[in-house]
C-alpha positions as CSV (number, residue, x, y, z in Angstrom):
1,X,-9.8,4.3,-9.4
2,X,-12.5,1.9,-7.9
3,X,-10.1,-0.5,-7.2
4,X,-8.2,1.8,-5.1
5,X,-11.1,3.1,-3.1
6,X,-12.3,-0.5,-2.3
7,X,-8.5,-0.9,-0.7
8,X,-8.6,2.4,1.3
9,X,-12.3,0.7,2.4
10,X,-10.4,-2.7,3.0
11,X,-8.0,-0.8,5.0
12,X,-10.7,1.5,7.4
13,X,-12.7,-1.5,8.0
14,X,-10.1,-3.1,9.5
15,X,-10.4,-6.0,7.1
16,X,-5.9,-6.0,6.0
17,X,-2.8,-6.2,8.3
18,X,-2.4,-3.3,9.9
19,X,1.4,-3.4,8.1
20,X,-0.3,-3.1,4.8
21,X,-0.5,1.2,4.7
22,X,3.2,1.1,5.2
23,X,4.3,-1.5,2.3
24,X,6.0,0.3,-0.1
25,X,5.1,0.8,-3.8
26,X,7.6,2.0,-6.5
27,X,6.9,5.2,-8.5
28,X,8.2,7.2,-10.9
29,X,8.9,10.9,-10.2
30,X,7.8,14.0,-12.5
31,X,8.6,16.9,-11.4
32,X,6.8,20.1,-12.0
33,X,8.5,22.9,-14.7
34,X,6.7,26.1,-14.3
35,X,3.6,27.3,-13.2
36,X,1.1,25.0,-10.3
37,X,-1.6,23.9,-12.9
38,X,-4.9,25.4,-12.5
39,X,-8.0,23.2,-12.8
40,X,-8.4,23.2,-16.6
41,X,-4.7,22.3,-17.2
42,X,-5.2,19.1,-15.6
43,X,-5.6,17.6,-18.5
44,X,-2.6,18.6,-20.2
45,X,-0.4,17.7,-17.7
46,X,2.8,17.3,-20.2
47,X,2.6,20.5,-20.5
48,X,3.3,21.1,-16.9
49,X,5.3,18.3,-15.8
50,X,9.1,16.7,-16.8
51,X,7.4,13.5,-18.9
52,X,11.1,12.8,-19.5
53,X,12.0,12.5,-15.9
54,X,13.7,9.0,-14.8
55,X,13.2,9.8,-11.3
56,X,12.4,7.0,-9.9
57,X,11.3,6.9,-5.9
58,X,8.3,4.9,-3.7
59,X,5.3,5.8,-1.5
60,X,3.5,3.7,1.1
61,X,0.5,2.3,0.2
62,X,-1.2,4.8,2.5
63,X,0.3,7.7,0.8
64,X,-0.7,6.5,-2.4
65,X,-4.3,5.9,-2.0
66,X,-4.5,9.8,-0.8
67,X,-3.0,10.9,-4.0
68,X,-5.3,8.6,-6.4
69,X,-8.3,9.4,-4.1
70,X,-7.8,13.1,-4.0
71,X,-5.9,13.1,-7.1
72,X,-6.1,16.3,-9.1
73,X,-4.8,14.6,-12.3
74,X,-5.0,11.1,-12.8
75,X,-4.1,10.7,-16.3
76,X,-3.6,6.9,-18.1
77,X,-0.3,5.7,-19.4
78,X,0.0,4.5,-22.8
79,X,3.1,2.8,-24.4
80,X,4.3,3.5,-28.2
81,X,1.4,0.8,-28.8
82,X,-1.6,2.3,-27.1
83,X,-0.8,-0.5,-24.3
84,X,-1.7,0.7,-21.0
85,X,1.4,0.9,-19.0
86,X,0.5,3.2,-15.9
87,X,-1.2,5.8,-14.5
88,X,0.2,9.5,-13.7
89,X,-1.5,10.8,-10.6
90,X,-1.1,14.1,-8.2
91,X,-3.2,15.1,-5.7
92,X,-4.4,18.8,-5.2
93,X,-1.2,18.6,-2.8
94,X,1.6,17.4,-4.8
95,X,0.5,19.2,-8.0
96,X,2.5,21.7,-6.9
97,X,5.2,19.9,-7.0
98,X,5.6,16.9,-9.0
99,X,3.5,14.2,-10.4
100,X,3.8,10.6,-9.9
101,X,4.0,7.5,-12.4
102,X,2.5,4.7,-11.0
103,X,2.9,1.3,-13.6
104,X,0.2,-1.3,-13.7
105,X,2.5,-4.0,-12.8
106,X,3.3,-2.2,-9.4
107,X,-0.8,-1.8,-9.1
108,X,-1.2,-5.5,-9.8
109,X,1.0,-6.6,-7.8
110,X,-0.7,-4.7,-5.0
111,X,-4.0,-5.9,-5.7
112,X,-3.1,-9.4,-5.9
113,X,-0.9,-9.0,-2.9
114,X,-4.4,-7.8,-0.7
115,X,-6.0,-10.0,-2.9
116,X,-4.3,-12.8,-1.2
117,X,-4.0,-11.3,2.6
118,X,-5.6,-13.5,5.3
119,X,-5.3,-12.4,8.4
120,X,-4.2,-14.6,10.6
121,X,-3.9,-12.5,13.7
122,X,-6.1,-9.8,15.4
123,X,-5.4,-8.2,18.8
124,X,-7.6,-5.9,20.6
125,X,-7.2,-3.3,23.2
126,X,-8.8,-0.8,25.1
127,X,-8.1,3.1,25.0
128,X,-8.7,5.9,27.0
129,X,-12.3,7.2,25.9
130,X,-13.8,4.0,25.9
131,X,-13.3,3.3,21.9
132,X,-10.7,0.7,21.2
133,X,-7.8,-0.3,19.1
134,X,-6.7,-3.4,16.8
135,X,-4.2,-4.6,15.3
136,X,-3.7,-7.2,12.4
137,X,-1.3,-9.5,11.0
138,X,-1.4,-11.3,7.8
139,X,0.3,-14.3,6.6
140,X,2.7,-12.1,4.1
141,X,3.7,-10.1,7.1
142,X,5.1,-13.1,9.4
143,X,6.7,-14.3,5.9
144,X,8.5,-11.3,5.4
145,X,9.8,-11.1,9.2
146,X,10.9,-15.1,8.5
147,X,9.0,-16.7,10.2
148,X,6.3,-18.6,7.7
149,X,7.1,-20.1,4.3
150,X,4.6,-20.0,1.8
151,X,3.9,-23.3,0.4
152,X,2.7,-22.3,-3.0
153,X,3.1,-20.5,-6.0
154,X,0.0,-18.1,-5.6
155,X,1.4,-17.1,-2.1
156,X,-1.4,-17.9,-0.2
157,X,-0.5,-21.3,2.1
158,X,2.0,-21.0,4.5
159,X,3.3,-22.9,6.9
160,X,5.2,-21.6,10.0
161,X,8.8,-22.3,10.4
162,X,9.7,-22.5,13.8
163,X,6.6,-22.2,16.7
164,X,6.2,-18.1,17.1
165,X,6.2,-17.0,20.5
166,X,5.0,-13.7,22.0
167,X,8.3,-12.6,22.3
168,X,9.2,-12.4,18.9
169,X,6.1,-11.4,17.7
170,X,6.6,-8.2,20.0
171,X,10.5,-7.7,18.5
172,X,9.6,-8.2,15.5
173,X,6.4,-5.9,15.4
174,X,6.8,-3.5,18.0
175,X,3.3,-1.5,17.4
176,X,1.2,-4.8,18.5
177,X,0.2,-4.9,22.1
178,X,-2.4,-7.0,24.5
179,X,-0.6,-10.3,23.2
180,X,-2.6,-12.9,25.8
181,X,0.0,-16.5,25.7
182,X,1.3,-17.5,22.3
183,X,-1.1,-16.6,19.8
184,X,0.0,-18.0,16.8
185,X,2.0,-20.6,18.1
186,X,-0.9,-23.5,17.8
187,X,-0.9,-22.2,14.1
């Protein structure tokens, strides 16, 4: 739970890509299969939800730091074991309809994946109202458009494959604006 807060924080402050709300996180899917839990069920949730369900789906990273931080249940996952494996979560939203399965190698993943983020690329600009807007890449995001390699296994040192020109940069990532020359092609 803290560990998703300190993301959302990550996120407002500006301190990620600005890419990093939309990245995609896989989830599993449990539908609801009678009556919208009230707030004592919440901790019984198999009583309310298909546990058997192999629904399988995904929800950006934005969407799922609104259903962990307003989460109406968030219930741990255990294996046959006692291993953690997950964690079920539903905001006061979705409990209506359907709970979510979230496993902790998908939440790893994420948090070594911002873990790792550097931005490499800010951009600034003016909006009406006087306040103003930015927006951030990171080194995963020009690897995933192509254009960087990393050079190590922990997926932090790149190095850029061809010089990136404004160009591409605005093709490639349509929502970043103000570009001033070739910003990352002295990289």
């Amino acid at each position: 739970m803290v560990g998703f807060f300190s993301l959302r924080r990550l996120i407002e402050a500006e301190k990620t890509s600005s890419l990093l709300p939309k990245k995609r996180v896989k989830v599993g899917v449990l539908p609801l299969t009678g009556r919208e839990p009230a707030p004592f069920d919440r901790w019984t949730p198999y009583e309310f939800y298909d546990f058997d369900s192999k629904q399988r789906s995904e929800l950006d990273v934005g969407s799922l730091l609104q259903e962990v931080i307003h989460s109406f249940v968030f219930f741990l996952a255990f294996d046959e074991t006692n291993v953690m494996t997950g964690v079920y979560v539903g905001s006061d939203r979705t409990k209506r309809k359907r709970l979510y399965l979230v496993s902790m190698q998908d939440i790893i993943e994420l948090f070594d994946y911002v873990s790792r983020e550097d931005v490499i690329w800010m951009s600034n600009h003016r909006i009406n109202g006087g306040g103003s807007e930015s927006y951030r890449l990171s080194q995963h995001d020009v690897i995933e458009a192509g254009f960087a390699r990393y050079l190590d296994d922990e997926h932090y040192w790149h190095e850029f494959n061809t010089p990136i020109t404004t160009e591409y940069l605005q093709a490639t990532f349509p929502d970043a604006r103000d570009y001033s020359g070739d910003p990352l092609a002295a990289r």
